[in-house]
KEFI-966721 format. One line per 5 residues: their letters; for each residue x, y, z of C-alpha. Coordinates in Angstrom, 2 decimals. Example, Ala and Ser with C-alpha at 12.3 -4.5 7.8 and 13.67 -1.06 7.14 Angstrom:
REM residues 2
AS) 12.30,-4.50,7.80 ~ 13.67,-1.06,7.14
***
This chain:
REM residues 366
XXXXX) 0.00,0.00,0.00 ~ 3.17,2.25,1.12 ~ 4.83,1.22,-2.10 ~ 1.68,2.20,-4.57 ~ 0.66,5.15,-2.47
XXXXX) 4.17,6.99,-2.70 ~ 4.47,7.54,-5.85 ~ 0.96,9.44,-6.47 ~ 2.59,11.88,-3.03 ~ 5.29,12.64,-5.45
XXXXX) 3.10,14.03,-7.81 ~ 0.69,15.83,-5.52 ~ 1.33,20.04,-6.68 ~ 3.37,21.81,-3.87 ~ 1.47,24.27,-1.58
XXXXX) 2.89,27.15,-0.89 ~ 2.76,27.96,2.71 ~ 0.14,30.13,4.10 ~ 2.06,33.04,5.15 ~ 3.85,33.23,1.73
XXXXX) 0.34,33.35,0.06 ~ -0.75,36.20,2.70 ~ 2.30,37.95,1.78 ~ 2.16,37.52,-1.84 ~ -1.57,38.90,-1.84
XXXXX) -0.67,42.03,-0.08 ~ 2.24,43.04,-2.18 ~ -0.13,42.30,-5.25 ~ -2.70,44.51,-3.93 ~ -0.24,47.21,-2.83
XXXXX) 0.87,46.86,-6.27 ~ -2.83,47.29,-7.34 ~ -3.08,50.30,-5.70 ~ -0.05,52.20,-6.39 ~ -0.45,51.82,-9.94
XXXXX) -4.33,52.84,-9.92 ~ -2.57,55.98,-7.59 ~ -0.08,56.55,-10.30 ~ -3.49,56.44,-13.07 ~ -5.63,58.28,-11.28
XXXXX) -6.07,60.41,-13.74 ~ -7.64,57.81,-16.01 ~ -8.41,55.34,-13.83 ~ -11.02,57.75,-11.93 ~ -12.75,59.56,-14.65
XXXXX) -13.24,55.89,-16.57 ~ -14.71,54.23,-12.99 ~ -17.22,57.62,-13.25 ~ -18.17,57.39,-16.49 ~ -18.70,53.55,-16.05
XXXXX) -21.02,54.25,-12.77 ~ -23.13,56.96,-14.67 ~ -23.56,54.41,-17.73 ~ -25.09,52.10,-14.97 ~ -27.29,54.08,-13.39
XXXXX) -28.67,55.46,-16.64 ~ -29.01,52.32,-18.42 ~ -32.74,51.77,-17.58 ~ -33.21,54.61,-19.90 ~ -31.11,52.67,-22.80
XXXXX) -33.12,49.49,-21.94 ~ -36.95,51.13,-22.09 ~ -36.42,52.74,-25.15 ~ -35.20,49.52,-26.60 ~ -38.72,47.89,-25.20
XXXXX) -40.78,50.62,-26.88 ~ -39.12,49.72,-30.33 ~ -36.85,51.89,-30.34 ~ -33.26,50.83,-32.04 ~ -30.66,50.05,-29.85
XXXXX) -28.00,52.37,-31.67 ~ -30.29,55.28,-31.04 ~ -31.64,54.60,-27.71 ~ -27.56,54.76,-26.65 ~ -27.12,58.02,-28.17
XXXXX) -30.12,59.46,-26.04 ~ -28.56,57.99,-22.65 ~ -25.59,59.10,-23.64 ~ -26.78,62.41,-24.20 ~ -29.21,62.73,-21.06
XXXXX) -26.48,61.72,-18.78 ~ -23.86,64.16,-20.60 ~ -26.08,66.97,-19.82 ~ -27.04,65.81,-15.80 ~ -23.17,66.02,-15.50
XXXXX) -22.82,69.18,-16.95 ~ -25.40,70.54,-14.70 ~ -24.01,69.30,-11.67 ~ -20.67,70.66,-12.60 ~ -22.31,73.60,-13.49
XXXXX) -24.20,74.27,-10.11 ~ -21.21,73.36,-8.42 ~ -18.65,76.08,-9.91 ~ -22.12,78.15,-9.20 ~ -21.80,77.67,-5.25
XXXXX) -18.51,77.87,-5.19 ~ -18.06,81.08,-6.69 ~ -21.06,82.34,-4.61 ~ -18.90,81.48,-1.55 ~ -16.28,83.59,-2.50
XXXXX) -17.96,86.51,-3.57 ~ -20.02,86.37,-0.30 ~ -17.19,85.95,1.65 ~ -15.24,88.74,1.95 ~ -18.12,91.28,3.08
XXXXX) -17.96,89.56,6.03 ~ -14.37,90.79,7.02 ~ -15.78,93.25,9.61 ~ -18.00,90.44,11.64 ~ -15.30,88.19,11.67
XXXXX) -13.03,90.91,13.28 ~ -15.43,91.38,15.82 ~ -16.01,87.45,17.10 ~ -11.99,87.65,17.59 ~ -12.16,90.26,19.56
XXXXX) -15.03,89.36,21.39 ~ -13.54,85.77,21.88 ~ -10.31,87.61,22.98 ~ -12.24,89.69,25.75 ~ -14.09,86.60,26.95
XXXXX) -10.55,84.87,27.59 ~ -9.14,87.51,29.15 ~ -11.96,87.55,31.60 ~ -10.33,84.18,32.80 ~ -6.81,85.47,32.45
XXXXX) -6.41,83.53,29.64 ~ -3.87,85.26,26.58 ~ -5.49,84.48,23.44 ~ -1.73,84.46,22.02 ~ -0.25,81.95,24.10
XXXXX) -3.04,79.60,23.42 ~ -2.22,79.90,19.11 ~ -5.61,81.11,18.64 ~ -4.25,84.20,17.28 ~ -2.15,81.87,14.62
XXXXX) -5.30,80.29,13.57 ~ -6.92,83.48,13.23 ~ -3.99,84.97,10.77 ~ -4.75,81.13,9.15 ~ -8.21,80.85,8.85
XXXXX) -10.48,83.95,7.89 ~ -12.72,85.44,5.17 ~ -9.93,86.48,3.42 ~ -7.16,83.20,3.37 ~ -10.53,81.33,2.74
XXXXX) -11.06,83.21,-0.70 ~ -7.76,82.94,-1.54 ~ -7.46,79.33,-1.69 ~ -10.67,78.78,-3.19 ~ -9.73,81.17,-6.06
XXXXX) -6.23,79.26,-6.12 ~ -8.15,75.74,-6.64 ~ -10.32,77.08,-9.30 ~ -7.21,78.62,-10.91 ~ -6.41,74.74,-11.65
XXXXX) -9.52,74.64,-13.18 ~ -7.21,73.22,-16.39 ~ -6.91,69.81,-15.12 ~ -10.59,70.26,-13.86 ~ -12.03,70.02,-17.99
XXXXX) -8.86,67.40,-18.57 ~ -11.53,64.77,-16.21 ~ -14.10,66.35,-17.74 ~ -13.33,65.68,-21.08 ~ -12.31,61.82,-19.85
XXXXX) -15.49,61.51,-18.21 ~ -17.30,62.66,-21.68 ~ -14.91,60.41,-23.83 ~ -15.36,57.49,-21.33 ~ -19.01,57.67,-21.94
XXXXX) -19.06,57.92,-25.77 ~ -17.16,54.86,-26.10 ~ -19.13,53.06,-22.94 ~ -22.06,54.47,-24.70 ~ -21.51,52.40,-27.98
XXXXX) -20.90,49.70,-26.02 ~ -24.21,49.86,-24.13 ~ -26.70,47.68,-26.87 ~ -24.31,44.21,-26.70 ~ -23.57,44.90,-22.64
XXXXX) -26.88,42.67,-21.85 ~ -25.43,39.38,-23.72 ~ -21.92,39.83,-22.94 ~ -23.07,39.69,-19.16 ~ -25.47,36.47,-20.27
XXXXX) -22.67,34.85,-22.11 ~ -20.13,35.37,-18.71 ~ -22.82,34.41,-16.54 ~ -22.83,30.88,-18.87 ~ -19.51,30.15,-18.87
XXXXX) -18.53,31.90,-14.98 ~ -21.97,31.90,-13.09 ~ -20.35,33.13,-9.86 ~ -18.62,35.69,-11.81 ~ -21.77,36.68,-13.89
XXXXX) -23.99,36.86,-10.87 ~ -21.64,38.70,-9.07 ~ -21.33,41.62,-12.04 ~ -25.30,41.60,-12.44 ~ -25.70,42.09,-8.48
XXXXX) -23.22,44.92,-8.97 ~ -24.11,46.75,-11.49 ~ -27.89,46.30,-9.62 ~ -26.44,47.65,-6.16 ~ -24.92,50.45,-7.94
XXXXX) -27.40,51.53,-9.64 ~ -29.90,51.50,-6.67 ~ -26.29,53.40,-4.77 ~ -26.63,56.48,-7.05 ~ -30.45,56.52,-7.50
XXXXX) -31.16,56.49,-3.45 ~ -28.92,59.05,-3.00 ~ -29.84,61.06,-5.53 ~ -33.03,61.42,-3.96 ~ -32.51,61.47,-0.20
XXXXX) -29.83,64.15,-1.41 ~ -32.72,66.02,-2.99 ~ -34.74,65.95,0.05 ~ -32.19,67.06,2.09 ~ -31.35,69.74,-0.15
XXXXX) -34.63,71.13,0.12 ~ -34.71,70.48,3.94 ~ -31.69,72.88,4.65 ~ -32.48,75.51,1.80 ~ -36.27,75.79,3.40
XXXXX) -34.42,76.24,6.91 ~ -31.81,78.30,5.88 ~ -34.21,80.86,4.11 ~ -36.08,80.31,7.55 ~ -33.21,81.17,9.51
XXXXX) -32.30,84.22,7.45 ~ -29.03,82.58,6.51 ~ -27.77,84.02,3.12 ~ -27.69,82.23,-0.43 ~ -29.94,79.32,0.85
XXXXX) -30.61,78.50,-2.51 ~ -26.43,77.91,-2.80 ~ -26.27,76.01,0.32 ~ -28.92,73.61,-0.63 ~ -27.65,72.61,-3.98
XXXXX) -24.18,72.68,-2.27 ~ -25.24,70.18,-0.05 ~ -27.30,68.20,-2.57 ~ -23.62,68.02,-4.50 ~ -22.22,66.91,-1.48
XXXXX) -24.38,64.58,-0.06 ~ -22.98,62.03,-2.67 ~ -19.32,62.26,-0.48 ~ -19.71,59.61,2.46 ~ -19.35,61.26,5.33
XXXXX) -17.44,64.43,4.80 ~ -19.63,65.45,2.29 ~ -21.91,66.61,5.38 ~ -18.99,68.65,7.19 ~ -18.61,70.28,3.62
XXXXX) -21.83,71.45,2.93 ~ -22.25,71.97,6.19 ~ -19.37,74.66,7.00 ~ -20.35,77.65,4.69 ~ -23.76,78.06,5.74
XXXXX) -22.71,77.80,9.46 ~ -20.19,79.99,9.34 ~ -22.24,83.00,7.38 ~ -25.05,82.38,9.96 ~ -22.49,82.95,13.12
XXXXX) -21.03,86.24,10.92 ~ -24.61,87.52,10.27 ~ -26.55,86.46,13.16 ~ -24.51,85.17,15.78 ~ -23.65,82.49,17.41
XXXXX) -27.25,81.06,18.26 ~ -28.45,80.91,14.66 ~ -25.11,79.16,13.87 ~ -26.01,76.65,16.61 ~ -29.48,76.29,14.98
XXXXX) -28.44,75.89,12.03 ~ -25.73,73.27,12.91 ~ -28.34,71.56,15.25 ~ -30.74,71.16,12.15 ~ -28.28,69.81,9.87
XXXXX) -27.49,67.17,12.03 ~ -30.64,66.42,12.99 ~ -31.53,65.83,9.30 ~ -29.02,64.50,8.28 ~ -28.89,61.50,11.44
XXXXX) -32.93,61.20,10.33 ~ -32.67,60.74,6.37 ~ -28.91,59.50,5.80 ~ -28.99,56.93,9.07 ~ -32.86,55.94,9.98
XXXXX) -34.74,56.42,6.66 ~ -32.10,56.22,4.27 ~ -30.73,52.54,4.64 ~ -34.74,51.12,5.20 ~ -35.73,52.11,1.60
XXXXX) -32.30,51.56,0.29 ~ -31.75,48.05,1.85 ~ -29.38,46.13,0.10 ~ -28.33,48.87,-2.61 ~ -24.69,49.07,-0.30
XXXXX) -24.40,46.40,2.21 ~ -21.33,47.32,3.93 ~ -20.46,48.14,6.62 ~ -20.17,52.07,8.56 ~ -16.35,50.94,9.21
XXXXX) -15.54,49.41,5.91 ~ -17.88,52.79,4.39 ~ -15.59,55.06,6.10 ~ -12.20,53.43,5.43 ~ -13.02,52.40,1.43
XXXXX) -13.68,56.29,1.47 ~ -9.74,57.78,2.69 ~ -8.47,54.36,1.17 ~ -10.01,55.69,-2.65 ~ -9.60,59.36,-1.85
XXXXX) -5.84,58.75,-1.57 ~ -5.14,55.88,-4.46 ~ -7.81,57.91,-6.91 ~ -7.41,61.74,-5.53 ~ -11.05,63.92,-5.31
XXXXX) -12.97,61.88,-7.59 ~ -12.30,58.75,-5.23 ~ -14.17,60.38,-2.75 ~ -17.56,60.25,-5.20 ~ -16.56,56.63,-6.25
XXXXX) -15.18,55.57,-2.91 ~ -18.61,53.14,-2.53 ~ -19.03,52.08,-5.76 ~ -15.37,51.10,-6.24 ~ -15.38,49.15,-3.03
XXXXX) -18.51,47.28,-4.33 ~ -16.86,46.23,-7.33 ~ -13.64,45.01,-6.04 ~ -16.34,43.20,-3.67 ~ -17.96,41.84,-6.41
XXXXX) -15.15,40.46,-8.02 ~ -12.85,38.68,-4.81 ~ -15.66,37.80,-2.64 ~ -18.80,37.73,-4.12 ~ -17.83,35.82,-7.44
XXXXX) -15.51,33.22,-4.93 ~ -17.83,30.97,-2.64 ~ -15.16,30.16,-0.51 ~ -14.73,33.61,-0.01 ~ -18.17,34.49,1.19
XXXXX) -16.75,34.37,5.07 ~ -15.57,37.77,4.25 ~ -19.07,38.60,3.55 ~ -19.53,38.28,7.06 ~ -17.19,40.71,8.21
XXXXX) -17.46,43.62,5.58 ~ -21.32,43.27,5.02 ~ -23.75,46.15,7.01 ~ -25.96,42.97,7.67 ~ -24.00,39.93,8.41
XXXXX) -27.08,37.75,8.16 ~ -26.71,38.06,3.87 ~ -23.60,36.29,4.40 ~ -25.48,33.07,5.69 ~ -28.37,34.04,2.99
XXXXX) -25.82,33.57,0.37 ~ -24.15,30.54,1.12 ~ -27.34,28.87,1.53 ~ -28.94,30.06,-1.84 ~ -25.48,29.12,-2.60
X) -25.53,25.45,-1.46
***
């Protein structure tokens, strides 16, 4: 038995160990990443205009079911979601510029809260210059605030350079859009992990953009109604300002939250400032954290940790535009290492918002 058995031990493939595999995976990935770092510039703008050809590809696929020829029925997505990104960049360059114009006439207030902070202290025998505050003062005000707004839309070259990738990315993606149904059937054939796995993507990211698209726009609404309330000025900019940046995880609520909080605490004070930050939060832990993930159920299914980290993980590798595909980018690589693997559905467990899908899937799996 010894004798007969050997030989088919000598043939057996060598395993590498397991801490040469572990090792070998991260300097792959690392790899991964500081190349897509390196490409950002391509790499980025592509991964947007792939996401936007997603979520508008219900439009592509009705038209098609009304008789409409597929050729032509691409053009017109193409077209509808050239234009919604134009607007959006549009309205943002809008608020942005509104910030710095409104800015400045508020050199005088800001003057005054120093001073009055300065009193305060003193009351306490505290000197507001051995503390720094008077270094954060020099720092941050009206005036350095302008400044480096109107230095980062000085870059505004590079700006319409992802632009213009985003557009061409979405021509050619566009073209692509009437054979993207059967080359998804055909992988799903001969990979049906793999196939699944894309299809359950491309689902999750489409309900991803759609849900906040719309919890964005009722937020929107929700702050411009109480700014104009509060006597804040430019609600109008504030609320499409945070509509734009309801779409960062996260930090897109410190950002849209700032400007408006600071012009209320210039114009009226400190209380309406307080009110107005209050609100903001108040809305935002309603919609984005009660309401939000009920009606959006599965369109994410990760986790607030893994959320938080995929975002400064993609912001650094992919640069601003990570930030905006942070979610979506996480949900492909997702998609493709744990979803399309069964033995990999463990991780499922430990990255998913619900770990319960992870024993859902392995038993529709089984």
């Amino acid at each position: 038995m010894t004798q007969t058995d050997a030989p088919s031990d000598s043939h057996a493939p060598a395993r590498l160990p397991a801490y040469v595999v572990v090792m070998l995976g991260v300097v792959m990935t690392l790899g991964a990443l500081f190349l897509m770092h390196e490409f950002n510039g391509v790499v980025a703008p592509v991964f947007m205009a792939l996401n936007l050809v997603i979520a508008a590809y219900p439009i592509h696929r009705w038209l098609v079911g009304k008789g409409t020829p597929p050729w032509l029925a691409a053009c017109v997505m193409a077209v509808a979601v050239i234009v919604i990104l134009l607007a959006a960049v549009a309205a943002l360059v809008w608020s942005v510029s509104s910030l710095v114009s409104e800015l400045p006439k508020y050199s005088t207030q800001y003057l005054d809260i120093y001073h009055n902070a300065a009193a305060f202290l003193g009351r306490f025998n505290i000197n507001i210059n051995n503390i720094g505050f008077s270094d954060v003062f020099n720092v941050i005000n009206p005036s350095t605030i302008t400044g480096a707004i109107t230095t980062l839309l000085s870059s505004a070259s590079s700006i319409l350079g992802v632009i213009a990738v985003i557009l061409a990315s979405l021509i050619f993606l566009a073209m692509d859009a009437p054979s993207m149904h059967r080359r998804v059937r055909i992988a799903t054939v001969v990979q049906p992990h793999l196939g699944q796995a894309l299809d359950d993507f491309t689902t999750n990211v489409r309900k991803y953009w759609i849900v906040t698209t719309v919890f964005g726009l009722i937020i929107a609404i929700l702050d411009g109604v109480t700014l104009w309330i509060l006597g804040v000025p430019l609600p109008l900019v504030w609320a499409v300002l945070s509509f734009i940046t309801n779409y960062i995880p996260t930090v897109g609520f410190f950002i849209g939250l700032a400007p408006p909080a600071l012009l209320a605490l210039f114009v009226s004070g400190w209380k309406i400032a307080l009110v107005v930050v209050i609100v903001y939060c108040v809305l935002n832990f309603v919609v984005q954290t009660i309401i939000q993930p009920r009606v959006a159920g599965e369109s994410v299914g990760l986790s607030v940790t893994v959320s938080f980290v995929s975002l400064l993980l993609w912001g650094f590798v992919l640069g601003p535009l990570g930030t905006l595909l942070a979610l979506p980018m996480t949900l492909l690589l997702k998609a493709l290492l744990v979803d399309a693997d069964p033995k990999a559905r463990w991780v499922k467990a430990l990255i998913d918002a619900d770990p319960g899908d992870a024993l859902k899937s392995d038993e529709s799996a089984a």
